[in-house]
C-alpha positions as CSV (number, residue, x, y, z in Angstrom):
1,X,3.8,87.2,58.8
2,X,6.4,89.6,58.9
3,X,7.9,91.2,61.9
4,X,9.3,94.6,62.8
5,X,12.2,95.5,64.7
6,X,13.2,98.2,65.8
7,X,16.8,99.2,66.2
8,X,16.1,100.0,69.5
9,X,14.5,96.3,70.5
10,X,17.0,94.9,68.6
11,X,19.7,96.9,70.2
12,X,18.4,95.6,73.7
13,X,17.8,92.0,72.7
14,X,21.4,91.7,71.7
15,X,22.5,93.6,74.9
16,X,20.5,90.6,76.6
17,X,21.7,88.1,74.6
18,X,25.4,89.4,75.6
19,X,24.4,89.5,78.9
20,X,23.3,85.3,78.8
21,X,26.2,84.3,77.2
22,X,28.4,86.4,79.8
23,X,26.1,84.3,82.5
24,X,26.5,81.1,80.8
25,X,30.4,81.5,80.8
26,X,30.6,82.2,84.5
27,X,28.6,79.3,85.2
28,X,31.0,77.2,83.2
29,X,33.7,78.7,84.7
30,X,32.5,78.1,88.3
31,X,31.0,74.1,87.0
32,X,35.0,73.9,85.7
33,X,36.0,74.9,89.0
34,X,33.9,73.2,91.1
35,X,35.2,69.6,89.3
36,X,38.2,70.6,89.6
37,X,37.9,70.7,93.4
38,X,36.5,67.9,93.7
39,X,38.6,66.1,91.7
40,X,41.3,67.8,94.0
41,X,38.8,66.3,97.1
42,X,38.5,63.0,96.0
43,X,42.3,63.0,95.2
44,X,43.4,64.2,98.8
45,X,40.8,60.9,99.9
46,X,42.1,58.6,97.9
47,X,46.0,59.6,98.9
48,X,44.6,59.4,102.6
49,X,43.0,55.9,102.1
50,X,46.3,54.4,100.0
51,X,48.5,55.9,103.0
52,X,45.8,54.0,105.6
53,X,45.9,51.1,104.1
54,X,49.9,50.9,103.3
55,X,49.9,51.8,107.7
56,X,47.6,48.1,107.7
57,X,49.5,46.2,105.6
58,X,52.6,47.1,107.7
59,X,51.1,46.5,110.7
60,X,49.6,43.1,109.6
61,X,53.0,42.5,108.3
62,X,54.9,43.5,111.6
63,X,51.9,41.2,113.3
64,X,52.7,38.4,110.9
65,X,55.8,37.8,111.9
66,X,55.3,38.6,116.2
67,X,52.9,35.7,115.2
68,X,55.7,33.4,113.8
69,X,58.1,34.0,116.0
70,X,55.7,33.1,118.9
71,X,54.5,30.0,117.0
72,X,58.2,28.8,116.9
73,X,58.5,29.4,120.8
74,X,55.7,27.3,121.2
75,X,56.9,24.4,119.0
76,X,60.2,25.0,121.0
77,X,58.5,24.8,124.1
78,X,56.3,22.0,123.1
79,X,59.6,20.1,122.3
80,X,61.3,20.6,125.4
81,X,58.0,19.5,127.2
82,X,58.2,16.0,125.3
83,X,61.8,15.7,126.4
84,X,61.0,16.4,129.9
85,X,58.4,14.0,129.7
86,X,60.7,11.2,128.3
87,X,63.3,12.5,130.9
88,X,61.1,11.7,134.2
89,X,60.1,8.6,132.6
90,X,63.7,7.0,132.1
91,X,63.8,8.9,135.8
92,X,60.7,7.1,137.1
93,X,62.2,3.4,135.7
94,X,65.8,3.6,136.5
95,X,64.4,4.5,140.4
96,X,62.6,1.4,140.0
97,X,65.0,-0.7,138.8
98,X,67.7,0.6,141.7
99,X,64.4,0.2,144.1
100,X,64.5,-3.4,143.1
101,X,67.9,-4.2,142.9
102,X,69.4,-2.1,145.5
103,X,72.9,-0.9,144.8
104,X,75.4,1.7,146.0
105,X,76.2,3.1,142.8
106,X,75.0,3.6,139.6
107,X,77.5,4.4,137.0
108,X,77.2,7.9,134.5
109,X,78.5,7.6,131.3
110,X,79.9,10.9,129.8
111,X,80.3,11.8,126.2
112,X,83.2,14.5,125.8
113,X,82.3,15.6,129.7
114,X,79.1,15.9,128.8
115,X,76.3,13.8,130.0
116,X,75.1,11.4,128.2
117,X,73.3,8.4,130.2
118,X,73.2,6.5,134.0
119,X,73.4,2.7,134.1
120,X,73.8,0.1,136.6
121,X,76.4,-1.2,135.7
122,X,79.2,-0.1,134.3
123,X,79.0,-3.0,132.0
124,X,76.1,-1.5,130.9
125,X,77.8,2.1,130.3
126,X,80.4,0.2,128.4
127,X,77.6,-1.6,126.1
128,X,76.0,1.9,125.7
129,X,79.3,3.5,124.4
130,X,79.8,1.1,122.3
131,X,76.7,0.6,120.5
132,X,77.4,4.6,120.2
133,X,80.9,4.2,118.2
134,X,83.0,3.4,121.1
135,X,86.0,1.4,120.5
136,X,85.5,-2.1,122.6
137,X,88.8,-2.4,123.6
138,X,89.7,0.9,124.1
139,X,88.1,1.4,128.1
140,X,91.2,1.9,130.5
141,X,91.0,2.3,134.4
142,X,93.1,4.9,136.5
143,X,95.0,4.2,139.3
144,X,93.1,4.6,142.6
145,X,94.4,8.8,143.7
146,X,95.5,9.1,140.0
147,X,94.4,12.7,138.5
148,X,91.4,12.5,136.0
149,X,92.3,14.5,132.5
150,X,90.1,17.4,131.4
151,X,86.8,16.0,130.9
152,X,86.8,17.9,127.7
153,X,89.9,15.7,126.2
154,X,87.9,12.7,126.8
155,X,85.8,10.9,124.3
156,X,83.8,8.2,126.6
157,X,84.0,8.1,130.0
158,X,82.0,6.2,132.7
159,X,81.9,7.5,136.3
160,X,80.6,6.0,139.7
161,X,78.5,8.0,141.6
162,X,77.3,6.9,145.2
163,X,73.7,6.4,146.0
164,X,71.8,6.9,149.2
165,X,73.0,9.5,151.7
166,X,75.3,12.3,151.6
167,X,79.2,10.9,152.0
């Protein structure tokens, strides 16, 4: 079957077919636009959510190392516990012992005039030293009233100290 056309229909068919494509375009354009923005969206999320989690790592980091530094305080503390421990024990038995065997004196050793351990004897102090590195026959006694040299200057040195009340 053959159709007629007549320039007139034809003449507004391809002013309507102008007029879809114009429509399509501006929907394209506006679909082109409306990616873009999100893409821009999603962007702008994305940087927000890198820069969160960068502020977390940092602060787990920062945490990290507020948690190391408190763990080694508590193996230093732990430390100085046991050594307090062992120190009122050696406390606890050298009472008994002088409890025991009462004596007026027990005698300090010092290492460099710095303390180093309490005996009853300053036999005992000497034995001490010497299993230390002291030499066996180098102990020498002062003169009663003779000035002591700077603790400092000596290597092993055994003191009496008094026990019992003040004098």
């Amino acid at each position: 079957m053959i159709s007629i056309i007549t320039t007139r229909r034809l003449r507004e068919m391809t002013d309507g077919l102008d007029g879809l494509e114009a429509q399509v375009r501006a929907v394209r354009s506006d679909a082109v636009i409306a990616r873009r923005l999100e893409a821009l969206e999603l962007e702008a999320r994305a940087q927000e959510a890198e820069a969160e989690v960068d502020a977390l790592r940092a602060r787990l980091l920062a945490e990290g190392g507020e948690r190391a530094r408190l763990e080694a305080e508590v193996e230093r503390l732990r430390a100085q516990v046991l050594l307090d421990a062992e120190d009122r024990v050696a406390l606890r038995q050298l009472l008994k012992a002088v409890r025991k065997d009462p004596r007026d004196r027990v005698y300090v050793l010092f290492r460099w005039g710095a303390f180093h351990s309490v005996h009853l004897s300053s036999q005992a102090a000497e034995e001490t030293a010497e299993t230390e590195g002291a030499d066996r026959g180098g102990w020498t006694r002062l003169a009663p009233g003779a000035a002591l040299p700077p603790a400092s200057k000596i290597d092993w040195r055994i003191q009496a100290l008094p026990l019992g009340g003040t004098r």
